[in-house]
N, C-alpha and C positions, 0 to 999 in steps of 0.2 A: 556466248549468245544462246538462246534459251528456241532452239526452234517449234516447241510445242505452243508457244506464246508470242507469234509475230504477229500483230497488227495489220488487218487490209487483205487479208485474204481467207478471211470466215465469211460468209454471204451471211450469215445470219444474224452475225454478233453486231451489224452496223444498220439494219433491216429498218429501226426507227430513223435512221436518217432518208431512204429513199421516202419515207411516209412525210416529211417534212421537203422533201425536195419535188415531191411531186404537185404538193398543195402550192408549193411555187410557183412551179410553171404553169399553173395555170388546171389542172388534171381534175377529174373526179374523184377524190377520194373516200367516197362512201364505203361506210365498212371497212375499210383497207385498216385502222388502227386495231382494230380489234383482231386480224388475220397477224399481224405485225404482233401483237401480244403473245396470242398462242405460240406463234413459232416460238419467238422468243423464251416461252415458258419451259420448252422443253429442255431435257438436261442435257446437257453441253456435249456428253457422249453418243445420245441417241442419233442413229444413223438417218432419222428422217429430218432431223433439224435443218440439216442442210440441204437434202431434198425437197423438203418442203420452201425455204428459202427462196430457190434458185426457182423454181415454179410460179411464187408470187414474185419475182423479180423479169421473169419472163412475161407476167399477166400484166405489170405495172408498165410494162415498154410500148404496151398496146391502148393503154387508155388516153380519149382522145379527149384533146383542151375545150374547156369550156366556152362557149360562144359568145360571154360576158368579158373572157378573159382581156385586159388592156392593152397587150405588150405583144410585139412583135420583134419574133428574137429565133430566125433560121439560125442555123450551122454549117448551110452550105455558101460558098464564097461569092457566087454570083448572086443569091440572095440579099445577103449581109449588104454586098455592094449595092445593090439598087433601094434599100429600106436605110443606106449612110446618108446625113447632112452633106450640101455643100464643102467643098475642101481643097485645098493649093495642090493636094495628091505630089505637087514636085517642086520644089522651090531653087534655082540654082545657086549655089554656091561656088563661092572661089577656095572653100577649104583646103583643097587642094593642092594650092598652090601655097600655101601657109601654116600651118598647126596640126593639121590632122592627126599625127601621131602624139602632141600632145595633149588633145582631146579625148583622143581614143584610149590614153596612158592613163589620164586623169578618171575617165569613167570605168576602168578596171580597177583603180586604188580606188575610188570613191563607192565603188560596189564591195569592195572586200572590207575595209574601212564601217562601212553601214552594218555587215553580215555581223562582224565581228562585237560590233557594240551592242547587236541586239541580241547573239547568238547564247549566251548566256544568261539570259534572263528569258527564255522560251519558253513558255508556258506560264511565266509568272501572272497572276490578276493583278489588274490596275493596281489597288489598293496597296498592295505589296511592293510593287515598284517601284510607286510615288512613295511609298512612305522610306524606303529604303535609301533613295536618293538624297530625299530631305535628311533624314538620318546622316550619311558620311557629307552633307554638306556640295553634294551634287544635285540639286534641280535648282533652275533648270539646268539640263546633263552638259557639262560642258569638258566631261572628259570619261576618258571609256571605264568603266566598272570593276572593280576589284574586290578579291576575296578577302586580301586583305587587313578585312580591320578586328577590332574587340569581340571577343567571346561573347557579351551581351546583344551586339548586334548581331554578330553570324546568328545567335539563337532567335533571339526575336525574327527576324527574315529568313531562316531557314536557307544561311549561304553555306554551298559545298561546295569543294572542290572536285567530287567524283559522287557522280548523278546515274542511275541506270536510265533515266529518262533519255539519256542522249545516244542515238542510233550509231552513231561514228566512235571509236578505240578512244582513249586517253582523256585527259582531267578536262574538267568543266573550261572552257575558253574564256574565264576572268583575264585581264589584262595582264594579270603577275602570275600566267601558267602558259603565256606561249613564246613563240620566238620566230612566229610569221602569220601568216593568215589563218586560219584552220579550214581544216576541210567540210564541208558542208552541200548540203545538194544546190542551193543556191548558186554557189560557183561552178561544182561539176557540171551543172545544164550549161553554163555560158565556157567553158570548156567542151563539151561534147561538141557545143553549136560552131565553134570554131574548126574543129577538127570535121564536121560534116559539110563545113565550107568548103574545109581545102581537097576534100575526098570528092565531094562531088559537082561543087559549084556553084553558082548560085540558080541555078534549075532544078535544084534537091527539089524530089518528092516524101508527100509521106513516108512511103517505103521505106525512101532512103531513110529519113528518121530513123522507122523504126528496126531497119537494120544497122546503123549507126549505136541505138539504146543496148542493142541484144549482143552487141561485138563488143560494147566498148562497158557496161554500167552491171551491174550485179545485182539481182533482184535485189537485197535485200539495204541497198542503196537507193531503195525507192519508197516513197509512201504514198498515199493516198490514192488518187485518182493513176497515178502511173503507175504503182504497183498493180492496181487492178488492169490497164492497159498491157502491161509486160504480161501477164498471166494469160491476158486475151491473146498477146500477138504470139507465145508460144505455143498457142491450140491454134495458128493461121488464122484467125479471126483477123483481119485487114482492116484498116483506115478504108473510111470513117467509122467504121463497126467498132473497131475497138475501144473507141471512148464512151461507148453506149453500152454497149454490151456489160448487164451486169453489174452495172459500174453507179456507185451511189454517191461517190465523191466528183459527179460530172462536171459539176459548177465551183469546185473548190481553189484554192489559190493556184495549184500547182503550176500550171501554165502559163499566169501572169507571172512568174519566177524564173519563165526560160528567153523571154523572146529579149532581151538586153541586145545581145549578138548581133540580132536583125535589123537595129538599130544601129548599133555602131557602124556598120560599113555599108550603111546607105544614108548618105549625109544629104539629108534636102529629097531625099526619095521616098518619101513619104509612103504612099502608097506599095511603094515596093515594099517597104518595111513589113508595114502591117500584111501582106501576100506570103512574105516567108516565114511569118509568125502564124497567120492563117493554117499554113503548112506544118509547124511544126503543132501546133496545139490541138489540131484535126485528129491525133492517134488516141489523145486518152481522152478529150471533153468536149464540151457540148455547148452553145448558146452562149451567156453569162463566163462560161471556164473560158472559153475560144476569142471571145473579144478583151479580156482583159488582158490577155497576149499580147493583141494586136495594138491595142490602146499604149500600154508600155514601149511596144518595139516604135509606132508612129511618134508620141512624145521624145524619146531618142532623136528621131530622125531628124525633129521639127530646134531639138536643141543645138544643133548645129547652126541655125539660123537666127534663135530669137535665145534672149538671155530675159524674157519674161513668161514667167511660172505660170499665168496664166493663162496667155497667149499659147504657150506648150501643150497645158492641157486641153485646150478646145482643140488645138490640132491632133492633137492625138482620139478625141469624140468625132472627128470627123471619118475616121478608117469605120468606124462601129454604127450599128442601126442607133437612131434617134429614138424609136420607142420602144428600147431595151430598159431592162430594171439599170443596168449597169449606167447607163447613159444618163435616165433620170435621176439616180443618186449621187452622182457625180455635179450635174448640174445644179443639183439643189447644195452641194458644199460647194460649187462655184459663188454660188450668193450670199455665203454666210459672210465674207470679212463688208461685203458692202452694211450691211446690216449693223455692222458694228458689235457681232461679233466675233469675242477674242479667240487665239486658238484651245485653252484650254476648255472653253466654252463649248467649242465646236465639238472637241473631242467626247465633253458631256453628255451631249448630243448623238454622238455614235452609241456611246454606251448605254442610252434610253434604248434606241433602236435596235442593237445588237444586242444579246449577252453572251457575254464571254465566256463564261460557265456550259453555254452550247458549246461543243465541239464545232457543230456546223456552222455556228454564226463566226466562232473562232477562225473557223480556215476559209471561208465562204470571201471568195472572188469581191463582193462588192465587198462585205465591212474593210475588206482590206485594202479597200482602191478607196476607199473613201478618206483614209488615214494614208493612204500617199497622198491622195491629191490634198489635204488638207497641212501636210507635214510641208509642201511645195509652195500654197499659197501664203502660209502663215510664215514661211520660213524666209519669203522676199531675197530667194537670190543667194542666201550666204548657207554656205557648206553647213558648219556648226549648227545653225538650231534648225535647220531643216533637219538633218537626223535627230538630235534631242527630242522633236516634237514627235516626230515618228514613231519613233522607239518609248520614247513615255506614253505614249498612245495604248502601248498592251497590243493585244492579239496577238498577230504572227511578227513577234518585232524585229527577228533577223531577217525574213523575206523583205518586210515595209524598208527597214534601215536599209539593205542593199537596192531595192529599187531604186530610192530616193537618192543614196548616195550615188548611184550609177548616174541619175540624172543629172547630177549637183557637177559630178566631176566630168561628166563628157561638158556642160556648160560652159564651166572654168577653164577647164585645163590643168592640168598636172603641176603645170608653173603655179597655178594660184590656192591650190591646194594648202590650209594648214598643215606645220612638219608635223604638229602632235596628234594629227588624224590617220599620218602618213608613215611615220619613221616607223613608229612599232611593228608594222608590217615587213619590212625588212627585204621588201619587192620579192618574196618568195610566199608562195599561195600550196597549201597541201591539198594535193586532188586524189579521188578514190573512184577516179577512170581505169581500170583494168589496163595496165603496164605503166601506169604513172604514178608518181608517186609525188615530190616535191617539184615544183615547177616555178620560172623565173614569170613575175609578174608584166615586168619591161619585156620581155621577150614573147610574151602572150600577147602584148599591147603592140609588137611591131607583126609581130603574123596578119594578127587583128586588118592594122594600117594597109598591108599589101593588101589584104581579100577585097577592105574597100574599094582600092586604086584600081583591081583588077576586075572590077562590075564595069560592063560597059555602060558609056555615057547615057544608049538609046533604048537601054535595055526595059 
């Protein structure tokens, strides 16, 4: 590993992305591309680059939203609360008394399951994907991806078995190079968040997070928006500061990729859910980054109750402000299958809106909620082509694939889980938590079970 070249902690080298993040939210950005040029221009060595950086990154923190701006999108929890839709906030269940552990079993194999089908094709553009799969005779995806096949395909698609692109030790995770889940930050988040349950409770604070992050994850086990938070919480930079602070990746996936957890062991608690995900998403992001936490972990909660995709998703919009970007793109791919359109259609449609080719649109919180929630509607319910569509969607497709699967399999259940989704995983998941190493799937799923049992009723 190459440390003069890690990714997420040059202030300058990502400088155009805050110039795009800021015309987001709503900002003044007069001048600011042309200040973003210059830095930029300088040579990579020069000791002001980053001086300079960190100055307009300090000056961009201060500009205030324009007065035309549409969207109202706090950060902080009482805020968020009072600008959320109508919502059931708690629905009771008898889960309790019945399945829970095969729910909670199911949504652990159907999060590793999703991670893993999308996890080698990470970074791929649409085009490549699709044409890949057409190629060996898989779209739509109806079984996990492999290295492989014929020398004219590996060459036409550029398949490898060993990629420097991949932040984690050993061969690319095609399906005929592992022998259980791989390890990925995807699942280390919903492993940390377990172990910060049973450490501290379900009253975990920020703090606790992000002493939880700093004991248990290794910088370089981070990217994006949390790499840049881990760097803040080292310098005591506290929650909420540390998702702001400096930080240009505020609104990017990373946090809708933790809050699964907060879901799992609050079945019908809707509201709680989206509270502990509040909590955990509060250390590295902002607005858009913080509600797509909560929106994940509330869908969770709400699948314990309803086995309809869309019904999940409006519950899960109701934890988050209504005139949020995230809210309104969500809603507007609520409306696409009434319209009579398909999903390939719909996905069409992202890729107008988005490009993939941005880095930013690539990891950015909505494109990527927008291909769960469409991977959910389109998918009606069954395991199999709700990941297929996901994961053929492009962008972040191991993130998408385990959301979606997370939500497929707490739906189902473990029992109804496909074996060919399931077996190859071999109920052992490799995690890259500092003292851990190979870890039993089933036995993550029963921990899991007790944390739920052990939330009071009134709580």
């Amino acid at each position: 590993m190459n440390l003069t070249n890690q990714p997420w902690l040059s202030y300058a080298s990502d400088l155009h992305i805050e110039l795009e993040q800021c015309q987001e939210e709503g900002k003044d950005t007069s001048g600011l591309a042309k200040q973003v040029a210059a830095i930029q221009a300088l040579p990579m060595e020069a000791p002001q680059r980053e001086a300079e950086a960190i100055r307009l990154l300090d000056e961009t923190r201060r500009l205030p939203i324009r007065d035309d701006y549409p969207y109202k999108e706090p950060s902080d929890l009482p805020s968020i609360r009072r600008l959320r839709p109508d919502g059931p906030r708690r629905i009771e269940t008898s889960i309790y008394a019945s399945g829970l552990y095969d729910r909670i079993y199911g949504a652990w194999l159907g999060r590793c399951a999703g991670c893993l089908l999308g996890k080698p094709v990470e970074g791929w553009m649409r085009d490549r994907l699709v044409g890949f799969n057409r190629a060996i005779s898989n779209y739509p995806i109806q079984n996990y991806m492999s290295s492989g096949h014929p020398d004219n395909i590996r060459k036409r698609f550029e398949v490898s078995d060993s990629s420097e692109e991949y932040f984690y030790d050993g061969p690319v995770p095609w399906i005929n190079n592992i022998d259980c889940a791989p390890e990925d930050d995807d699942t280390n988040y919903t492993v940390i968040g377990l172990l910060l349950l049973e450490e501290y409770g379900p009253a975990f604070t920020s703090l606790d997070v992000a002493t939880a992050w700093l004991t248990r994850l290794p910088l370089l086990k981070l990217c994006t928006a949390e790499r840049v938070a881990y760097r803040n919480l080292s310098n005591l930079i506290l929650p909420p500061d540390s998702g702001m602070h400096r930080n240009v990746y505020r609104e990017w996936i990373g946090a809708q990729i933790r809050g699964d957890i907060f879901g799992y062991v609050n079945p019908g608690r809707i509201e709680l859910a989206a509270e502990m995900a509040w909590r955990d998403a509060a250390i590295s992001h902002v607005k858009n980054g913080i509600y797509g936490e909560m929106w994940v972990a509330a869908m969770l909660s709400a699948a314990y109750i309803s086995d309809d995709p869309n019904e999940i998703i409006r519950i899960g919009l109701s934890e988050i402000p209504s005139k949020s970007r995230l809210a309104k793109a969500i809603e507007e791919a609520l409306s696409w299958p009434g319209q009579g359109i398909s999903w390939e259609q719909a996905l069409d449609r992202i890729h107008q809106r988005w490009d993939e080719r941005n880095f930013h649109h690539w990891a950015h919180t909505i494109s990527n909620a927008m291909i769960v929630a469409i991977g959910l509607l389109y998918g009606e319910g069954d395991f199999e082509k709700s990941l297929a569509i996901s994961v053929i969607a492009g962008f972040d497709t191991d993130c998408n694939g385990a959301t979606v699967g997370s939500i497929l399999g707490l739906m189902l259940g473990e029992s109804a889980l496909p074996k060919k989704w399931i077996d190859p995983l071999q109920d052992r998941l490799r995690c890259g938590l500092s003292g851990m190493d190979t870890v039993s799937i089933s036995e993550l799923a029963r921990r899991t079970a007790q944390q739920a049992s052990a939330i009071p009723g009134d709580i």
